[in-house]
PAVOLO-127553 format. One line per 4 residues: their letters; for each residue z, y, x of N, C-alpha, C. Coordinates in steps of 0.02 Angstrom, whole numbers. Atoms other than C-alpha are relative to their C-alpha. Layout:
REM residues N
a) Z:Y:X:Z:Y:X:Z:Y:X  ...
//
This chain:
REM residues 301
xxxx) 0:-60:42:0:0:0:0:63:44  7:-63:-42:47:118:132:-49:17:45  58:6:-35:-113:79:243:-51:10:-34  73:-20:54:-222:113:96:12:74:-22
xxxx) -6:-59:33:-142:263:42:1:49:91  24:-32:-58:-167:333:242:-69:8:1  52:2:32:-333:310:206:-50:44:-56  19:-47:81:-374:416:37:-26:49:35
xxxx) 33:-68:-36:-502:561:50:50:60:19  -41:-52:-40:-354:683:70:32:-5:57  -16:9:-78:-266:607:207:-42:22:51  68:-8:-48:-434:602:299:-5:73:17
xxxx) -12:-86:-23:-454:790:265:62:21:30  -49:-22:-15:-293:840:307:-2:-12:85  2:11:-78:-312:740:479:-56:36:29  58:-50:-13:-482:831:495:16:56:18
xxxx) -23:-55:14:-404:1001:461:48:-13:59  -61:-5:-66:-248:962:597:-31:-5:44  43:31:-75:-363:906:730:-60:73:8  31:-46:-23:-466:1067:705:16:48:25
xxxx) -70:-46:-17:-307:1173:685:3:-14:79  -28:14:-45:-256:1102:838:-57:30:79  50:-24:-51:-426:1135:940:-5:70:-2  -17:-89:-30:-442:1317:888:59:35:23
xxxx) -65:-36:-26:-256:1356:941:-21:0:83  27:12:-80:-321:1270:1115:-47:25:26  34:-42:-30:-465:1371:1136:29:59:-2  -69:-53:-4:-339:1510:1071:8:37:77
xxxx) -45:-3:-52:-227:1493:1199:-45:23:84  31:18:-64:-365:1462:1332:-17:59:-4  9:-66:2:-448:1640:1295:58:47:15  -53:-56:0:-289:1740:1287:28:-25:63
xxxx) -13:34:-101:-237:1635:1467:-62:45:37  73:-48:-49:-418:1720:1535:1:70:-11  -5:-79:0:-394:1893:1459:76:3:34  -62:-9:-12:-230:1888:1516:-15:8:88
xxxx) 19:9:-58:-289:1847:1693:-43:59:12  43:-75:-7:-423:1990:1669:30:43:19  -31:-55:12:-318:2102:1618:60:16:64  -41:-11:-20:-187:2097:1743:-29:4:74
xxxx) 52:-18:-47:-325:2078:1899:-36:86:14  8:-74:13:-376:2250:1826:41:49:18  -57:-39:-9:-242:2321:1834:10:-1:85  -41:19:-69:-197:2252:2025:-84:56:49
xxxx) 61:-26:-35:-383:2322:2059:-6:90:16  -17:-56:4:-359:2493:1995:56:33:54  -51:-31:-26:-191:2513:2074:-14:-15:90  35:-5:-66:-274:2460:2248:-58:31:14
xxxx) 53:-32:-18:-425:2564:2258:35:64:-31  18:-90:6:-361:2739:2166:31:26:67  18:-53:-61:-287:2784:2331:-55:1:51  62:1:-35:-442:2747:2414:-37:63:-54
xxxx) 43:-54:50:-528:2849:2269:54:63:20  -45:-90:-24:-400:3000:2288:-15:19:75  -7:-36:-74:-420:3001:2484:-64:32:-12  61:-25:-1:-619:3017:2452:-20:85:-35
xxxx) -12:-46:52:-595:3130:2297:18:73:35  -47:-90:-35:-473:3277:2411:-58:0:63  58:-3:-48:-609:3245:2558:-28:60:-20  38:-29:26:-719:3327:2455:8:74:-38
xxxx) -16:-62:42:-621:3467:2376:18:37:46  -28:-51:-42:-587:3644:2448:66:11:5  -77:2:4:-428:3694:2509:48:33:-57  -27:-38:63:-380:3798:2352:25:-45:-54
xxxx) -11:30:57:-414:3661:2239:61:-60:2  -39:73:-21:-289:3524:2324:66:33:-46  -47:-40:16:-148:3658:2263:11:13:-53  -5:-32:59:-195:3698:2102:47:-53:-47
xxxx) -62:20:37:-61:3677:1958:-47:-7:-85  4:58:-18:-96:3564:1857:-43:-37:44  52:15:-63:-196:3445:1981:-61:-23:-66  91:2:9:-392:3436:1953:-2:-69:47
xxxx) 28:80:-18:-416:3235:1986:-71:13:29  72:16:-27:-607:3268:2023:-29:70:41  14:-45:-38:-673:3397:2169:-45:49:-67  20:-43:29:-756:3547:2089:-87:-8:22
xxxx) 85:13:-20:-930:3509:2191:6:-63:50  21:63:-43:-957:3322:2236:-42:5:68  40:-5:-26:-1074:3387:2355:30:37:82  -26:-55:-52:-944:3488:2468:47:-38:70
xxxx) -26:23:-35:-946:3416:2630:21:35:70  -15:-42:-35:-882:3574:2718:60:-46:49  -62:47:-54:-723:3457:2802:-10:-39:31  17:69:-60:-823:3324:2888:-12:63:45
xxxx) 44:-49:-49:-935:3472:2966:50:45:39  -35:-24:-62:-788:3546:3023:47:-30:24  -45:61:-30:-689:3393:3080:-54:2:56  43:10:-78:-856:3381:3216:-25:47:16
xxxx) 24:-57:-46:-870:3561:3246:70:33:40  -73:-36:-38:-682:3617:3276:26:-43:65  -10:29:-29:-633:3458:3332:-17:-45:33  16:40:-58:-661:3322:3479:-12:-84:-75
xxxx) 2:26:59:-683:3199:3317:-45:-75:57  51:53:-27:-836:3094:3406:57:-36:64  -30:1:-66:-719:3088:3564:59:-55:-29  -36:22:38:-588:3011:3453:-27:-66:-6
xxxx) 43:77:24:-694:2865:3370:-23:-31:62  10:11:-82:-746:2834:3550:48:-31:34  -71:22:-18:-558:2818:3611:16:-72:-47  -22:64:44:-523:2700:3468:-44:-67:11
xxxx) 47:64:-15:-686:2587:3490:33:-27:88  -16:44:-67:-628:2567:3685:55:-40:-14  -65:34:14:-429:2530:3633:-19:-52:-45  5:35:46:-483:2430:3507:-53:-65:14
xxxx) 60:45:-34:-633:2321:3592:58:-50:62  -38:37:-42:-515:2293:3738:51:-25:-14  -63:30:4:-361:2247:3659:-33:-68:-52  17:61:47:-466:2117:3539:-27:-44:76
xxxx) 25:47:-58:-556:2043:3702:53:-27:48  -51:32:-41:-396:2030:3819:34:-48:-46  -44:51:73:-293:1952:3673:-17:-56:-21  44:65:1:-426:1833:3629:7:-50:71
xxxx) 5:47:-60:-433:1772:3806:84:-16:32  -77:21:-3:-233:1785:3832:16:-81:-41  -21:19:46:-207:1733:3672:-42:-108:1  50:64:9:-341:1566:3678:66:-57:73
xxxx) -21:46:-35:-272:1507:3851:80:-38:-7  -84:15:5:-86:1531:3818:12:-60:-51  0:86:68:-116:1410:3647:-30:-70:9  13:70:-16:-202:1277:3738:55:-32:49
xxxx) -63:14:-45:-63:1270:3856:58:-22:-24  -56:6:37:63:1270:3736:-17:-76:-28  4:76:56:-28:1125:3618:-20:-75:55  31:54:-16:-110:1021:3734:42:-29:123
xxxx) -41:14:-78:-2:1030:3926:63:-23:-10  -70:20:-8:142:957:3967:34:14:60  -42:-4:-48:258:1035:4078:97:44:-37  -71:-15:14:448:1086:4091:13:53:-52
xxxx) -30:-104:36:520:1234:3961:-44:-17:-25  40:-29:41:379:1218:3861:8:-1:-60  -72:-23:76:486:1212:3688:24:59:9  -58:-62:0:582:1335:3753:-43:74:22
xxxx) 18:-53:-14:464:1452:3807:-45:8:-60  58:-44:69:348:1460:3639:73:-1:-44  -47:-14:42:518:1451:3547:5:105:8  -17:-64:-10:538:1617:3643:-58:42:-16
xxxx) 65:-24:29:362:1694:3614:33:9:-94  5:-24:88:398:1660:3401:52:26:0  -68:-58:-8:573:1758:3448:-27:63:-1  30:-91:-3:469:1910:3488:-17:20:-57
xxxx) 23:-4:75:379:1884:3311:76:53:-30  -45:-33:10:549:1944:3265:40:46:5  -10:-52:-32:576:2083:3355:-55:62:-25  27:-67:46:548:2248:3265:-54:32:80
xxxx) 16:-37:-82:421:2348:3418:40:74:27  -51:-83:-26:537:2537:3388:63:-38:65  -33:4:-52:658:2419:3497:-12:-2:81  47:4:-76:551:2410:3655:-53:44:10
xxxx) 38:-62:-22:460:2574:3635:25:53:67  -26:-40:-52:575:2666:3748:-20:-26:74  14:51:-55:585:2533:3889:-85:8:26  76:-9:-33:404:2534:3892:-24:53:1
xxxx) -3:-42:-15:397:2693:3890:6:36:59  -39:2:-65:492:2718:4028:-66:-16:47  37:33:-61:399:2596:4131:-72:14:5  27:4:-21:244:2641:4087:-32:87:22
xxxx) -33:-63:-20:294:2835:4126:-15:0:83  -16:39:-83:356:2768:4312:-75:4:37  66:34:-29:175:2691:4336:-54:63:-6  39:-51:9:105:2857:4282:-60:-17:-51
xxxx) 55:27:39:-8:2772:4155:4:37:-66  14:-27:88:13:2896:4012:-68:44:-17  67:-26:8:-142:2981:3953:-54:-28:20  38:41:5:-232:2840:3999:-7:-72:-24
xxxx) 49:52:20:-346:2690:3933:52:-52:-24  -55:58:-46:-218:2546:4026:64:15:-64  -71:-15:15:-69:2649:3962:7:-4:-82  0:0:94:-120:2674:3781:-19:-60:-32
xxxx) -26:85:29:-160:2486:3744:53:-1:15  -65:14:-7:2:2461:3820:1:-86:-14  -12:86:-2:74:2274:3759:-51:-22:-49  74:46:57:-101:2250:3649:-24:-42:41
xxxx) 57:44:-47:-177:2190:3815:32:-78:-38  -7:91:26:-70:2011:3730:23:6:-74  -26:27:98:-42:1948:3535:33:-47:7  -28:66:-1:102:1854:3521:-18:-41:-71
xxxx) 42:37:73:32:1821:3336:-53:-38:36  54:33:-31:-129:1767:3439:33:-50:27  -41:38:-41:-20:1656:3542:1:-71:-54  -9:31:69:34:1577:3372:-53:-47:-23
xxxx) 61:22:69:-125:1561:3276:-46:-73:72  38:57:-48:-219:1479:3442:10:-64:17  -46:66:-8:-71:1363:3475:-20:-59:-67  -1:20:88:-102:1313:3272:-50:-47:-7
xxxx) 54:15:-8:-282:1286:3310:1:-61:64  23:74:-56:-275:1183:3466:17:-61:-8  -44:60:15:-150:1064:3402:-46:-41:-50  47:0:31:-286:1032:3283:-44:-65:51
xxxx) 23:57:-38:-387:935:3420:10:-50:1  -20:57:-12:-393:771:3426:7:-5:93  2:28:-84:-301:709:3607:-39:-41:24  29:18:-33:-426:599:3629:-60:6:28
xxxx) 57:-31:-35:-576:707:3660:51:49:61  -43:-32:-63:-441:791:3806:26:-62:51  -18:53:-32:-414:639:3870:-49:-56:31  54:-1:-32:-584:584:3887:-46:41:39
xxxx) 53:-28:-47:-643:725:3969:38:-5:64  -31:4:-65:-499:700:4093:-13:-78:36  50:32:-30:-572:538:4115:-58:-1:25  53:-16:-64:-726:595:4167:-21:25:64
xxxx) -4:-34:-42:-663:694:4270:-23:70:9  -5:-69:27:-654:873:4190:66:23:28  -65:-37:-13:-515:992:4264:2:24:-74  -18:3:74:-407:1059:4137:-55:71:-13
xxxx) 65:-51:22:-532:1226:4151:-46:0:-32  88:26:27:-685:1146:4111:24:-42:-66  -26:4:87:-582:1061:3957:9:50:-58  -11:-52:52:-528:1209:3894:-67:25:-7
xxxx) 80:-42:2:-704:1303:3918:-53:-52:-38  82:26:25:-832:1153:3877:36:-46:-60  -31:35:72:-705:1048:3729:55:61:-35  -76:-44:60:-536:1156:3663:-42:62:-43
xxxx) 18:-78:30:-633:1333:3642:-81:-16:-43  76:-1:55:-812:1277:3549:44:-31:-78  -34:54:54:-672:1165:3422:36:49:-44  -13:-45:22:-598:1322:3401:-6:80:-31
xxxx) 41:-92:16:-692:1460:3347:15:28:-67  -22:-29:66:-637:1482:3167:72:54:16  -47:-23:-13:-461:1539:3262:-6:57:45  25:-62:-27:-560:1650:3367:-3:65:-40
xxxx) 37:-56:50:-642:1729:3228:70:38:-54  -77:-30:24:-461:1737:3147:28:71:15  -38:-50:-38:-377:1829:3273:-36:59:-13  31:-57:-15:-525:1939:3326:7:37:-82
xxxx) 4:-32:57:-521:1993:3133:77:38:2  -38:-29:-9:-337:2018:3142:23:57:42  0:-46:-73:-324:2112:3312:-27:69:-28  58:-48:4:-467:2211:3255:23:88:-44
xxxx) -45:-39:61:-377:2275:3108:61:56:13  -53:-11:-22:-210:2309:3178:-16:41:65  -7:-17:-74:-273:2371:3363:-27:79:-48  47:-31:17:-390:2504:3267:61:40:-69
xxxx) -43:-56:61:-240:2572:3132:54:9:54  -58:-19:-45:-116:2565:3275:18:76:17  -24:-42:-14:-27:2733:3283:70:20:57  -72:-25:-31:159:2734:3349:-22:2:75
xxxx) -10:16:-94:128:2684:3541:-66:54:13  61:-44:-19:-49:2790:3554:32:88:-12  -49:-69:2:58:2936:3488:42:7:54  -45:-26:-66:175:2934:3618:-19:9:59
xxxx) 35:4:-51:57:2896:3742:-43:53:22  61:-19:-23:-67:2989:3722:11:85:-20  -18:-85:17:-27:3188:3739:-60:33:9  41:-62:-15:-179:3273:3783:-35:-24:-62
xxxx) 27:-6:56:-300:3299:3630:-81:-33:31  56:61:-14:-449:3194:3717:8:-60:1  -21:54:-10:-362:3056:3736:37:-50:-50  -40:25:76:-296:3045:3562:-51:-67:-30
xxxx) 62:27:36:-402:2904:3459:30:7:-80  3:-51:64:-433:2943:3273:72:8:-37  -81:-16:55:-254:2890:3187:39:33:24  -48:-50:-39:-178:3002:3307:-26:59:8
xxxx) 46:-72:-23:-310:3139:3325:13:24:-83  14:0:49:-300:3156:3128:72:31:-19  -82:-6:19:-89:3182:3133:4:95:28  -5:-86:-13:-153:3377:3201:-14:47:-39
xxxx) 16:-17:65:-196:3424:3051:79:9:-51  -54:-2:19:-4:3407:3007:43:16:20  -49:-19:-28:115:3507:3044:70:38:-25  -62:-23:35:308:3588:3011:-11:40:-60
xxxx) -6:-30:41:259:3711:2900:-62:17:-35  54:-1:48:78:3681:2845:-28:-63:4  55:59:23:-46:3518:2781:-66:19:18  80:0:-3:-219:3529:2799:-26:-74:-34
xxxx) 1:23:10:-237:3423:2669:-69:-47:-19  75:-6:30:-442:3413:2628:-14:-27:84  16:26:-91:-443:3369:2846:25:-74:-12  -13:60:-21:-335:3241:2864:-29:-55:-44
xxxx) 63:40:28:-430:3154:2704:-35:-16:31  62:4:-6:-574:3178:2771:7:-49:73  -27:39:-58:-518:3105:2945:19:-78:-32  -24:55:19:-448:2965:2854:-68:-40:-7
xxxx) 57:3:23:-608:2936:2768:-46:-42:70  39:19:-52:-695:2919:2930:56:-47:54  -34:48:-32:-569:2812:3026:-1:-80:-64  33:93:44:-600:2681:2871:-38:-27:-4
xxxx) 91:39:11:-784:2675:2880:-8:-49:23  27:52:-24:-778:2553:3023:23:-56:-16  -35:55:35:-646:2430:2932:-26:-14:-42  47:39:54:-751:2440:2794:-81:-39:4
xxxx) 53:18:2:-911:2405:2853:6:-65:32  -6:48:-47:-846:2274:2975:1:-56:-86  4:29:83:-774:2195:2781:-68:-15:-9  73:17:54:-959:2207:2697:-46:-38:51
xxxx) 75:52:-25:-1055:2131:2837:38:-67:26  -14:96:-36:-928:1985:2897:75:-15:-51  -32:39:59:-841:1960:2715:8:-60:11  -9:75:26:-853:1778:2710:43:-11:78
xxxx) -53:35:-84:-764:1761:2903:79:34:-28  -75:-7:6:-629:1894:2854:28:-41:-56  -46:54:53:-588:1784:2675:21:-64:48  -1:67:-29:-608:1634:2800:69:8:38
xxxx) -16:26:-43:-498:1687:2914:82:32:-24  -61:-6:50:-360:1751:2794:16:-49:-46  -13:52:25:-371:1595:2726:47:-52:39  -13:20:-61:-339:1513:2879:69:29:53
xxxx) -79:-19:-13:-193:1602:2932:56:-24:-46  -39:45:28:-123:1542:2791:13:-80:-3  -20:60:-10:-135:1371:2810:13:-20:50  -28:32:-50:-114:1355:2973:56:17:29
x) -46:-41:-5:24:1464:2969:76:-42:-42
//
């Protein structure tokens, strides 16, 4: 009786009707899960690009309008690029971007080559202390740098190296992050392509050069992305270093524009502006390495 009366055209509908109920709640749910995801991406997008949009925005506006009460969100003439033209007529501007490409070239190339040998050493040698000495390396990780500004200061004062090249990398010439990430990467190797080339009779040179470093190039491309980043926004140590106004490079040539009792606020924009171009363009043409290699810090991290 009860298996026949489960059965009857209304049951049927009814189970029809629940089972449809049940699918449109689940596509429901699944839509309002994706706008939800939209919506809150939006939001994260907005709130990361308007100060990029505001730096561009005051670039562009005269000095009157940065002041005005209430603020004017959009320049008065899109077209007014009176503050670049006099960022490279007043000031040493080219001389600047110049300074930064050298500090910034050389501290990614020493670092890379520090940074590469010190991590094959670490992952793949065996000698005494060597626990104890990369223990001490990821100790530094921990070490704020305002505590060893003075000290090096000092010393590199002594050596007379201020206002120059040497002096203003300072401790970029090594990455103890690089140190890290390389170590991460080599361990990665299988020991027995290092162990066959020491059977053939490869020094450990010609291991590292013709097996460890072709195995590793994603950690290359890592670093050099990181370095790149960081050597090229680096302010504190180039500030202290670097006193004469040729010798400044841009995130420091850009801080003259600011001073006790006035802004120059439509400059240092505009300065800004142009110290981002090369982070950004570096971004649009080697996108898929920097996602790669921010990927890659994370996992191997």
């Amino acid at each position: 009786m009860e298996h026949q009366r489960l059965h009857t055209p209304t049951s049927i509908k009814l189970l029809l009707a629940l089972r449809i109920h049940l699918q449109t709640r689940g596509k429901l749910s699944a839509y309002l899960g994706k706008l939800f995801i939209f919506l809150a991406a939006s939001v994260g997008l907005v709130v990361m690009l308007w100060p990029l949009a505001w730096t561009v925005m005051t670039s562009l506006k005269q000095p009157q309008e940065v002041h005005r009460f209430p603020i004017t969100w959009f320049p008065d003439n899109w077209l007014y690029f009176q503050n670049y033209i006099e960022l490279f007529t007043r000031y040493p501007l080219p001389r600047w971007l110049f300074n930064s490409t050298i500090l910034t070239a050389t501290s990614v190339i020493s670092s890379l080559f520090f940074s590469a040998i010190s991590g094959y050493a670490f992952a793949k040698l065996r000698f005494r202390g060597k626990e104890f000495l990369f223990i001490s390396v990821i100790a530094l990780l921990m070490m704020p740098p305002e505590i060893t500004l003075i000290p090096l200061y000092l010393m590199f004062n002594w050596a007379g190296l201020v206002n120059t090249y040497p002096g203003i990398i300072g401790s970029n010439w090594m990455s103890v992050v690089g140190v890290f990430i390389m170590r991460q990467f080599m361990e990665t190797i299988p020991s027995d392509y290092i162990d066959a080339a020491r059977i053939d009779g490869a020094n450990e040179f010609q291991i590292f050069a013709q097996v460890a470093l072709p195995l590793t190039v994603p950690g290359f491309v890592t670093l050099a992305v990181l370095k790149t980043i960081l050597s090229w926004n680096d302010f504190l140590w180039p500030l202290v270093m670097a006193t004469r106004t040729e010798m400044m490079p841009i995130t420091v040539g850009i801080q003259i524009f600011s001073t006790a009792f006035y802004v120059e606020y439509t400059l240092v924009t505009a300065g800004a502006v142009i110290s981002m171009l090369p982070l950004i363009i570096m971004f649009l043409f080697l996108q898929r390495w920097v996602m790669q290699s921010m990927m890659l810090v994370g996992i191997k991290g």
